[in-house]
VOLO-492796 format. One record per residue (C-alpha): residue number from 1; residue in three letters; x, y, z. Coordinates in nm, 3 decimals. Layout:
REM VOLO-492796
(NUM, 'ala', (X, Y, Z))
...
This chain:
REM VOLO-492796
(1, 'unk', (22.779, -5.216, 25.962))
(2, 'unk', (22.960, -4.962, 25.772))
(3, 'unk', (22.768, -4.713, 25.595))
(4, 'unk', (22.798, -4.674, 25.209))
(5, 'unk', (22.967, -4.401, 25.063))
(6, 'unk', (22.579, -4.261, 25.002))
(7, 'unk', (22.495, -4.331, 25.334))
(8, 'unk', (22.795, -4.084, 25.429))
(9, 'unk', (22.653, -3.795, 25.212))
(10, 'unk', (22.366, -3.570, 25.213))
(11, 'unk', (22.110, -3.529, 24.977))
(12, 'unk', (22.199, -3.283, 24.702))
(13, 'unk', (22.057, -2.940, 24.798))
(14, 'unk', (22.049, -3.004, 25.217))
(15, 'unk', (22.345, -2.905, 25.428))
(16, 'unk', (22.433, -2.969, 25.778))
(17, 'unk', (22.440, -2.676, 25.968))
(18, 'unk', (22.762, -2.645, 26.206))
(19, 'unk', (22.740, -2.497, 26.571))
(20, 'unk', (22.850, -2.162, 26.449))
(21, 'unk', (22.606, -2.176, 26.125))
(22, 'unk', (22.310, -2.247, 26.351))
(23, 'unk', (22.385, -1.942, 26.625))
(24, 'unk', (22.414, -1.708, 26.321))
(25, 'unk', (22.102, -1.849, 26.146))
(26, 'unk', (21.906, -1.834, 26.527))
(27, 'unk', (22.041, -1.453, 26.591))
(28, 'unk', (21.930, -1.357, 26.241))
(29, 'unk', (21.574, -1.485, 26.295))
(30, 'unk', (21.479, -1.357, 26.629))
(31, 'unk', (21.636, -1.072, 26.542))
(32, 'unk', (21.380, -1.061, 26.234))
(33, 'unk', (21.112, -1.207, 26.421))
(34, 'unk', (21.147, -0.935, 26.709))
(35, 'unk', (21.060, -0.703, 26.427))
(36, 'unk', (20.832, -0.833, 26.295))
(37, 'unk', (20.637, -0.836, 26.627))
(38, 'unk', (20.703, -0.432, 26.661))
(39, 'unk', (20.514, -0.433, 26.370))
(40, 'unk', (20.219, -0.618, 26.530))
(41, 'unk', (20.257, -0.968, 26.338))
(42, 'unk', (20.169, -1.260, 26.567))
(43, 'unk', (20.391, -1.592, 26.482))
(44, 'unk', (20.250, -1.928, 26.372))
(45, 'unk', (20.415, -2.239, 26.254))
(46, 'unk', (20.221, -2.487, 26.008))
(47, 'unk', (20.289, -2.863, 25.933))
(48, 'unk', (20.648, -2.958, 25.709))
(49, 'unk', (20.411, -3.205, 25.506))
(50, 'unk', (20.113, -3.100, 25.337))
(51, 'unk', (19.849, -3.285, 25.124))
(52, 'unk', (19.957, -3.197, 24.752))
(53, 'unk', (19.564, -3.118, 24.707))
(54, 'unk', (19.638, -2.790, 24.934))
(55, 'unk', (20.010, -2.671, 24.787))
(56, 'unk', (20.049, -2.809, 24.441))
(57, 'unk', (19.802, -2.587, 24.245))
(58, 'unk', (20.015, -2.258, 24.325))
(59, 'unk', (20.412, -2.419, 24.277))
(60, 'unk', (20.549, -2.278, 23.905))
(61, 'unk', (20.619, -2.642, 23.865))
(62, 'unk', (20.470, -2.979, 23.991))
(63, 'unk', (20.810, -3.173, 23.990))
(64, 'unk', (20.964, -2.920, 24.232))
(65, 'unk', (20.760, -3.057, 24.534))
(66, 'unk', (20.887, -3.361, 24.766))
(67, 'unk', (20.645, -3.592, 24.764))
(68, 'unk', (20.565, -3.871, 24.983))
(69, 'unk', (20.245, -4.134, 25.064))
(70, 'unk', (20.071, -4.206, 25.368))
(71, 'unk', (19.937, -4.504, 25.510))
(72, 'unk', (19.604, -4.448, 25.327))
(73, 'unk', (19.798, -4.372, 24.996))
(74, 'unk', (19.712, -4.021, 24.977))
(75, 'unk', (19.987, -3.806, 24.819))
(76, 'unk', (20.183, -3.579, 25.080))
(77, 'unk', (20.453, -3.276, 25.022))
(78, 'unk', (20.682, -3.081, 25.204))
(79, 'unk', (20.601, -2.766, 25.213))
(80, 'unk', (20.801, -2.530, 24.964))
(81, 'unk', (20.654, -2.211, 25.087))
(82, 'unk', (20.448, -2.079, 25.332))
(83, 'unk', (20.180, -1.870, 25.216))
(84, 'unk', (19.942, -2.150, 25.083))
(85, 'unk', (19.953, -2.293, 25.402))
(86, 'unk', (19.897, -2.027, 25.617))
(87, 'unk', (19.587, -1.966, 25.347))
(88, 'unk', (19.443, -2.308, 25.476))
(89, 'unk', (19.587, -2.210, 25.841))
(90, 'unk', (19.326, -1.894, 25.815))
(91, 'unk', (19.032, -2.074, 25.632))
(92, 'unk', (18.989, -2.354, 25.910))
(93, 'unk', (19.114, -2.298, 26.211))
(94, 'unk', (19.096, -1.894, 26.193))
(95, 'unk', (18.806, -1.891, 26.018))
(96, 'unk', (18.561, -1.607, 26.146))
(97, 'unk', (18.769, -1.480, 26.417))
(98, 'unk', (18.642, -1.143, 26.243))
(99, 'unk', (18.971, -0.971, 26.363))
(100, 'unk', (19.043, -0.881, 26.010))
(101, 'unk', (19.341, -0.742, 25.916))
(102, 'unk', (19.545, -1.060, 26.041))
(103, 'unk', (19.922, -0.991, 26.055))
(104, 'unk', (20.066, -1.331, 26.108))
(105, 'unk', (20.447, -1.411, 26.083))
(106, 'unk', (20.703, -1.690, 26.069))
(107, 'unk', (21.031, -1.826, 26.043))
(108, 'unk', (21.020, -2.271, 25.924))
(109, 'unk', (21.203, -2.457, 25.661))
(110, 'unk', (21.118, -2.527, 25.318))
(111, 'unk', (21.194, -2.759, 25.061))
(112, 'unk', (21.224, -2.738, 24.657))
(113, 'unk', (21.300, -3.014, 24.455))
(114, 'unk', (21.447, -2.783, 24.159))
(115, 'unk', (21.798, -2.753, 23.999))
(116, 'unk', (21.885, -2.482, 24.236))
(117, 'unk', (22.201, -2.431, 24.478))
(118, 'unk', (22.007, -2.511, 24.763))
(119, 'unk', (21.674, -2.712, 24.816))
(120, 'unk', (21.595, -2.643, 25.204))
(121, 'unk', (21.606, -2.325, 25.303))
(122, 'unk', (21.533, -2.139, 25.645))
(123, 'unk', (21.264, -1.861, 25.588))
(124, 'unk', (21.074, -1.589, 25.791))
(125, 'unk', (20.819, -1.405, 25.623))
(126, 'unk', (20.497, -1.178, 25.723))
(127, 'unk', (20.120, -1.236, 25.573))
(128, 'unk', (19.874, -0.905, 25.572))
(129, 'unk', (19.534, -1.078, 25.533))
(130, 'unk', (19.209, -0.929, 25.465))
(131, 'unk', (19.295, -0.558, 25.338))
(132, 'unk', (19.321, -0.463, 24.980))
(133, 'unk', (19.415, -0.085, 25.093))
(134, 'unk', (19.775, -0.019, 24.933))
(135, 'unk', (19.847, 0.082, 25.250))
(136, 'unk', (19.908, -0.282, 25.314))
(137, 'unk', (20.134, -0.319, 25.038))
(138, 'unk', (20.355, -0.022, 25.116))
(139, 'unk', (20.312, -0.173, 25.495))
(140, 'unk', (20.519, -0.495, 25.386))
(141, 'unk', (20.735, -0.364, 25.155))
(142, 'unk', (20.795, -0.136, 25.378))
(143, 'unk', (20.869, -0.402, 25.647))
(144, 'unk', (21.069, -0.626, 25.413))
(145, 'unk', (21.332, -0.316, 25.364))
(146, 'unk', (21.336, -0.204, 25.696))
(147, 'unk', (21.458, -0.595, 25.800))
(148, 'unk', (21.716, -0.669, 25.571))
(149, 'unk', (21.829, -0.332, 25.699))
(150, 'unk', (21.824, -0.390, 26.079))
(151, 'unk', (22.019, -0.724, 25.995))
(152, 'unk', (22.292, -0.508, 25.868))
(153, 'unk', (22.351, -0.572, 25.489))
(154, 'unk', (22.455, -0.281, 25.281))
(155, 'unk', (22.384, -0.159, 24.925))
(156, 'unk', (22.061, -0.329, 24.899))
(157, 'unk', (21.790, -0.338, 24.677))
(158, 'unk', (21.489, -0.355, 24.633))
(159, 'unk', (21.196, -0.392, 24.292))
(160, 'unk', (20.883, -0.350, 24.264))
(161, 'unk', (20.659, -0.412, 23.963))
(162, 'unk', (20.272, -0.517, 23.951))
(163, 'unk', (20.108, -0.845, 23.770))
(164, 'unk', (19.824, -0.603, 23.639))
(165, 'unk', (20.040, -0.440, 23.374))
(166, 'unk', (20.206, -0.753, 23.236))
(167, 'unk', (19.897, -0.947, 23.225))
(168, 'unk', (19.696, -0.646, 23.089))
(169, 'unk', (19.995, -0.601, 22.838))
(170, 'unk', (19.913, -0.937, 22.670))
(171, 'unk', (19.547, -0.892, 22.683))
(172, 'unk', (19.587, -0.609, 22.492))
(173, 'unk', (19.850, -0.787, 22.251))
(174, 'unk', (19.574, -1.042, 22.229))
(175, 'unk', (19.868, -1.317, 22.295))
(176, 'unk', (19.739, -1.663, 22.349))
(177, 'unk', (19.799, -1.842, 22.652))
(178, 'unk', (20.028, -2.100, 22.558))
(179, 'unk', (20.231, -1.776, 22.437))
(180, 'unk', (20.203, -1.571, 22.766))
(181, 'unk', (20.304, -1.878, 22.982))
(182, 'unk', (20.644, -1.889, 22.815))
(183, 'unk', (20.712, -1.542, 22.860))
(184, 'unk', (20.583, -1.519, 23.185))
(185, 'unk', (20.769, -1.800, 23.286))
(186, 'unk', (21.107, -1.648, 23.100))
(187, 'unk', (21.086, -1.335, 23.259))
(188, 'unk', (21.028, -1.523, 23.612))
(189, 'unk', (21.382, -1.674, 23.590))
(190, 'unk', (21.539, -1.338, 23.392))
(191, 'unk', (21.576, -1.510, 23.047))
(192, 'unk', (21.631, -1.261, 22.860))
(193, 'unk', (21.719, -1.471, 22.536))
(194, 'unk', (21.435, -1.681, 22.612))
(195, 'unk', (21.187, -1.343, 22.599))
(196, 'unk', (21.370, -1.218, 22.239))
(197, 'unk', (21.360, -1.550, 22.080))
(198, 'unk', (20.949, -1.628, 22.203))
(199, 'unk', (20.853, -1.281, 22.066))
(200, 'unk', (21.054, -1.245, 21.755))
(201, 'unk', (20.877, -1.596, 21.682))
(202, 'unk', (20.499, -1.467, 21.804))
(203, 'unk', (20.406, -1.285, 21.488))
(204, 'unk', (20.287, -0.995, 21.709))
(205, 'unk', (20.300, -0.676, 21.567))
(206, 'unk', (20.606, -0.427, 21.608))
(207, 'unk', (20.526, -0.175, 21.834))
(208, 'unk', (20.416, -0.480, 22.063))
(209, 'unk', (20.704, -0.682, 22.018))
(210, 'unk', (20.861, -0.365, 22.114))
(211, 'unk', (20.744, -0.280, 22.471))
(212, 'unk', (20.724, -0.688, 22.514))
(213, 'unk', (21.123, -0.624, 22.475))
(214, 'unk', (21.139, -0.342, 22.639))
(215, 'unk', (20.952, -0.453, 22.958))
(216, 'unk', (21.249, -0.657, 23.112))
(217, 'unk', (21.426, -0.339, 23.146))
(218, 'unk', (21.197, -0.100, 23.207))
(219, 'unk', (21.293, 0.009, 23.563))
(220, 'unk', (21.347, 0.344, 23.761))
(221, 'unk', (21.107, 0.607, 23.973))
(222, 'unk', (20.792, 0.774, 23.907))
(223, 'unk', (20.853, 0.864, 23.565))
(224, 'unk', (20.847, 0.538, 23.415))
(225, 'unk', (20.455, 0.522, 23.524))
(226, 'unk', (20.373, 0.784, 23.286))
(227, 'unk', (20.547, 0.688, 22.981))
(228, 'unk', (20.353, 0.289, 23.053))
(229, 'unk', (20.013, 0.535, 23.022))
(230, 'unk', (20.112, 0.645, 22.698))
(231, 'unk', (20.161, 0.271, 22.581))
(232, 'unk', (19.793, 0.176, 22.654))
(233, 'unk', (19.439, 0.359, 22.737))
(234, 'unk', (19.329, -0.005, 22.898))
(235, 'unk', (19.172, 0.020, 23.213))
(236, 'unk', (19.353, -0.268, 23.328))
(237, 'unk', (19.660, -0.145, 23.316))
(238, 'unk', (19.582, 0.241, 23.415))
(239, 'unk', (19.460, 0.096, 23.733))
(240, 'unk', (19.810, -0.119, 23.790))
(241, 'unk', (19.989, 0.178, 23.699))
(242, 'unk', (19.794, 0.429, 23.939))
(243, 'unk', (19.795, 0.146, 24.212))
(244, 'unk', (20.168, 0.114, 24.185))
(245, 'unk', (20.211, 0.482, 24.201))
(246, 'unk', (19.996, 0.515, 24.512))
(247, 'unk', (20.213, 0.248, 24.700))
(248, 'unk', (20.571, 0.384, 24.561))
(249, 'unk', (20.430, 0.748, 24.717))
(250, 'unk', (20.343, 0.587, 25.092))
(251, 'unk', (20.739, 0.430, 25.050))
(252, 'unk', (20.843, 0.793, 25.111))
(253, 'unk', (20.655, 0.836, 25.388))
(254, 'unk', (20.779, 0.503, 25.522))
(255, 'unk', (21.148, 0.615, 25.500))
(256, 'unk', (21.236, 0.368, 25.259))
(257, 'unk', (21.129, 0.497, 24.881))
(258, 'unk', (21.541, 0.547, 24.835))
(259, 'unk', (21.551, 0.185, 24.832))
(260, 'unk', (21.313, 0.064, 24.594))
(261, 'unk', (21.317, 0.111, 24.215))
(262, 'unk', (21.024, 0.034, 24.002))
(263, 'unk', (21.082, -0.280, 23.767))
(264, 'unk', (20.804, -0.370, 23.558))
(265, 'unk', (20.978, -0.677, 23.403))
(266, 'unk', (20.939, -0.853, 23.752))
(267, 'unk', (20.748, -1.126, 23.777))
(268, 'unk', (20.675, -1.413, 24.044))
(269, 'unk', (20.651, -1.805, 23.994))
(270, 'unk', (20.389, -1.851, 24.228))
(271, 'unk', (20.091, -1.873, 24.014))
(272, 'unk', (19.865, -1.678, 24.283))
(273, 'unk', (20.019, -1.308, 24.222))
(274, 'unk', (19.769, -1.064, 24.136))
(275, 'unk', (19.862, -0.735, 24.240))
(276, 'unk', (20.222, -0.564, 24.341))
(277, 'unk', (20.508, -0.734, 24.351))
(278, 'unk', (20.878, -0.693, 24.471))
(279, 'unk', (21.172, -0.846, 24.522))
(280, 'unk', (21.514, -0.782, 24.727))
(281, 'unk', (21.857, -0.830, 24.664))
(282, 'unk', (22.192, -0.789, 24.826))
(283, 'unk', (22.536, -0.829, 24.670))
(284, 'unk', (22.726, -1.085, 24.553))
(285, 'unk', (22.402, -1.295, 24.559))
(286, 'unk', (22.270, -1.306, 24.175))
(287, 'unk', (21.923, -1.402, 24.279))
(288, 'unk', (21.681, -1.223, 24.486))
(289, 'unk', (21.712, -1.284, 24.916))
(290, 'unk', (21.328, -1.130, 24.936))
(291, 'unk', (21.027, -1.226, 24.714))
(292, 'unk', (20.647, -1.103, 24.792))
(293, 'unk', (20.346, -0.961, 24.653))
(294, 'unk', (20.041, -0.906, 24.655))
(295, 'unk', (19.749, -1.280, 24.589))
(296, 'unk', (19.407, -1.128, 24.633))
(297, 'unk', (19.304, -1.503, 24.467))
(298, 'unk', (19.418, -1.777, 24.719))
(299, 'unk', (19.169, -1.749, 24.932))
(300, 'unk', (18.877, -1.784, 24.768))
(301, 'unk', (19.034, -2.169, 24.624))
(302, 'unk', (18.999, -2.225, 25.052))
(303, 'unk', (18.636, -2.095, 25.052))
(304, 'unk', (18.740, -1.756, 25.273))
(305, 'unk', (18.744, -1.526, 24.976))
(306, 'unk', (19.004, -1.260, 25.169))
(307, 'unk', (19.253, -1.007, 25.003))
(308, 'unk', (19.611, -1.020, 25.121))
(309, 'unk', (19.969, -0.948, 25.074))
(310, 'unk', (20.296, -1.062, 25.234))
(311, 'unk', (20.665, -1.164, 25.196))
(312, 'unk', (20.987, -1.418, 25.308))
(313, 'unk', (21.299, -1.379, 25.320))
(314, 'unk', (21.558, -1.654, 25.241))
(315, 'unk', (21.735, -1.632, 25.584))
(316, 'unk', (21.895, -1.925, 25.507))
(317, 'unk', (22.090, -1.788, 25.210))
(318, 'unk', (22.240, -1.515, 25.395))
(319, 'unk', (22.445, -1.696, 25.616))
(320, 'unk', (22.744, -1.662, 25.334))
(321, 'unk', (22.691, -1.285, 25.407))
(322, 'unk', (22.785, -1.271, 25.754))
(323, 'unk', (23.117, -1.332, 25.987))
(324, 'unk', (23.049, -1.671, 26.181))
(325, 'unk', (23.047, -1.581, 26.551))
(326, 'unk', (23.271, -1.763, 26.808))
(327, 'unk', (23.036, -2.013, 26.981))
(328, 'unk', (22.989, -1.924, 27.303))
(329, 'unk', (23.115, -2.213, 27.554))
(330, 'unk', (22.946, -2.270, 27.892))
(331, 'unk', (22.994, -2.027, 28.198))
(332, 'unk', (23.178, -2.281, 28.418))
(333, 'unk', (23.379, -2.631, 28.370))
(334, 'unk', (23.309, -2.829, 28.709))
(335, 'unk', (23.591, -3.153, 28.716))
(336, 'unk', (23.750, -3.338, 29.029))
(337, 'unk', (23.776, -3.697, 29.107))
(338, 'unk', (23.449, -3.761, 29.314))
(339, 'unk', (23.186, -3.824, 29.020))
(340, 'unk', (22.871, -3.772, 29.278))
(341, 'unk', (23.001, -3.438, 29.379))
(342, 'unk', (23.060, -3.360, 29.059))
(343, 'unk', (22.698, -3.388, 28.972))
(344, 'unk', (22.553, -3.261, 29.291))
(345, 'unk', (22.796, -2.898, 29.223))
(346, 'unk', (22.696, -2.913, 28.860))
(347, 'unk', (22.299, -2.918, 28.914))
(348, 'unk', (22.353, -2.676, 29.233))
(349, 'unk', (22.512, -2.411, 28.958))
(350, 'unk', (22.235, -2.503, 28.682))
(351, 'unk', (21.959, -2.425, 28.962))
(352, 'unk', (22.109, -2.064, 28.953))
(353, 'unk', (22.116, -2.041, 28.575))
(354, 'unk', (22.475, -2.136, 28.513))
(355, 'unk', (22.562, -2.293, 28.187))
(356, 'unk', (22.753, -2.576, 28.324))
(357, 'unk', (22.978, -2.850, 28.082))
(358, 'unk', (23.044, -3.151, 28.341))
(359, 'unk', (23.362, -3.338, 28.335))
(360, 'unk', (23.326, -3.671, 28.247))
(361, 'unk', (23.595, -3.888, 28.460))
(362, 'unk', (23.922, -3.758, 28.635))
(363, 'unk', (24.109, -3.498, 28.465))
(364, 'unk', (24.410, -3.326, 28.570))
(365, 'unk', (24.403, -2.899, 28.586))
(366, 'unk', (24.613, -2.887, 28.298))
(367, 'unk', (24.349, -3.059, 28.095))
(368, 'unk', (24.090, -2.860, 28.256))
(369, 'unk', (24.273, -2.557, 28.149))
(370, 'unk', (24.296, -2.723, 27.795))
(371, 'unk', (23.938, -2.799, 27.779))
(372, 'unk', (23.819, -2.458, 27.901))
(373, 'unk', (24.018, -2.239, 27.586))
(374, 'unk', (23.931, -2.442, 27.329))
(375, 'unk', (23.532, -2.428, 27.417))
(376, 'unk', (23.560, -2.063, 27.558))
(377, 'unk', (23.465, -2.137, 27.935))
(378, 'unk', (23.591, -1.865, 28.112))
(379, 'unk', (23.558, -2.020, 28.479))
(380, 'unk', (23.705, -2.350, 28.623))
(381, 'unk', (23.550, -2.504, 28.909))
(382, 'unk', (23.744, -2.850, 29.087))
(383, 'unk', (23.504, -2.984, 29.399))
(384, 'unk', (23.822, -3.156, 29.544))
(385, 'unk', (23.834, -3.101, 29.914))
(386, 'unk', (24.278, -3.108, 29.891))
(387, 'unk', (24.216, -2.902, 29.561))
(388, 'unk', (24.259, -2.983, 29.165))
């Protein structure tokens, strides 16, 4: 039966991912992952369906999760990040391994039902569990940089702000919470009309309407630390600003300070930040390619209260940023006109470790020939006794 034109197409947001697409996408990731196991991270993969009951609490939006039921009618999701479940990963089956800190890595799919360019993505990404040292934050920041550089992108960059400042910000403003959702979740997607026109309407007083305004563009080195301490004596916000500056400093002795710039109008959409967060872009891509932070909170909702930090990186959304490589063909094209000692040369040469593409019926040399350029085999092999 023939399919329907829908039948033909893909679902908006997935893409098919040609020979050439998926050696790039592989090379990136071990590349990545190779790294990341330099750095002492151990990899583990979790489920591509989750109960909702473990995932939805910490998505900025329920709608944005694929959701399914199971036989027993129990809601299921794919998973649109990583972290939560890895959270659950370390509260069961992990649970008082008393190895603490666990580096733990990854590179999986994930899915988001949103109004975004694409909605499965390939991403790797590191979790630091069970330090609160800022050591551990400059440690995967640090990490985060050093990978987008060893993949070879140029002019990248990378922001880092901290939760504690924002948040303390509108504790100090006294701003209600219906308030403070709407310009948290402004400044999440870089509204910037969306901040104006929410605090021109909040009534707030001037001077905080001012640094509210002021905040999305409030980015640049050390310096900008000490002007936020002259904003505020709340020891909320000292400590985020003291914090930060303790984690920009170990960036220097990483090697990597020259990349990051301070941005306190950053802010993530995962409702679990608590601490330091960055984010890192490239060029030509107007949203960021790295997101991460610090979510000292998560695991206490899994009953393994644990501090922790980590990262991803949309690997999948970098393939526009590299030259497709020529697929490589096999090492050797075996034809002739004797099927059985086709097969018998063809598994002889695979025993050795020879890539070997098999002939399928009686071809003559000049097809051979033909055959091996356009798939790159660079050897010909005919098991003719008289020849080919």
């Amino acid at each position: 039966m023939l399919r329907t034109n829908l039948g033909q197409r893909i679902p908006e947001g997935m893409r098919d991912l040609l020979p050439e697409e998926i050696a790039m996408q592989e090379r990136l990731e071990e590349k990545t992952l190779t790294l990341f196991r330099q750095w002492s991270y151990q990899k583990v993969l979790t489920p591509t369906l989750e109960f909702t009951a473990c995932v939805q609490p910490d998505v900025e939006q329920a709608d944005s999760l694929y959701k399914f039921f199971d036989r027993e009618g129990r809601i299921l999701a794919l998973r649109s990040e990583l972290t939560t479940p890895i959270a659950r990963l370390v509260s069961t089956r992990m649970r008082g391994g008393g190895n603490l800190p666990l580096r733990l890595c990854y590179g999986a799919d994930v899915y988001r039902n949103a109004s975004v360019r694409h909605r499965e993505f390939r991403q790797v990404g590191v979790e630091l569990v069970g330090s609160d040292h800022e050591l551990a934050d400059a440690e995967v920041i640090a990490l985060a940089v050093e990978a987008i550089a060893g993949l070879g992108l140029k002019n990248y960059q990378f922001n880092l702000g901290h939760m504690g400042i924002f948040s303390g910000l509108m504790l100090e403003a006294g701003i209600d919470e219906s308030l403070q959702a709407k310009l948290e979740e402004a400044l999440t997607r870089k509204d910037m009309v969306g901040v104006e026109s929410w605090v021109r309407q909040s009534g707030l007083p001037g001077r905080v309407q001012e640094l509210l305004l002021r905040l999305p563009h409030f980015h640049g080195g050390e310096e900008i630390l000490d002007e936020v301490l002259n904003w505020s004596e709340r020891p909320a916000i000292r400590e985020a600003v003291e914090s930060l500056r303790r984690i920009y400093r170990y960036l220097e002795n990483f090697g990597v300070q020259a990349n990051v710039s301070l941005d306190l109008g950053i802010l993530r959409g995962f409702s679990y930040y608590t601490g330091a967060i960055f984010e890192g872009y490239v060029p030509g891509m107007g949203f960021p390619v790295v997101e991460g932070g610090r979510y000292d909170a998560l695991y206490a909702d899994f009953g393994s209260p644990l501090p922790a930090t980590g990262f991803a990186i949309h690997l999948g959304n970098l393939l526009e940023q590299f030259p497709l490589p020529v697929v490589e063909g096999a090492d050797i094209l075996v034809y002739g006109s004797d099927d059985e000692k086709i097969i018998h040369q063809c598994q002889a040469l695979r025993a050795k470790g020879k890539r070997v593409e098999m002939a399928l019926g009686t071809i003559e040399n000049q097809v051979a020939r033909n055959i091996a350029l356009l798939k790159h085999i660079p050897e010909l092999l005919c098991v003719d006794e008289k020849g080919c």
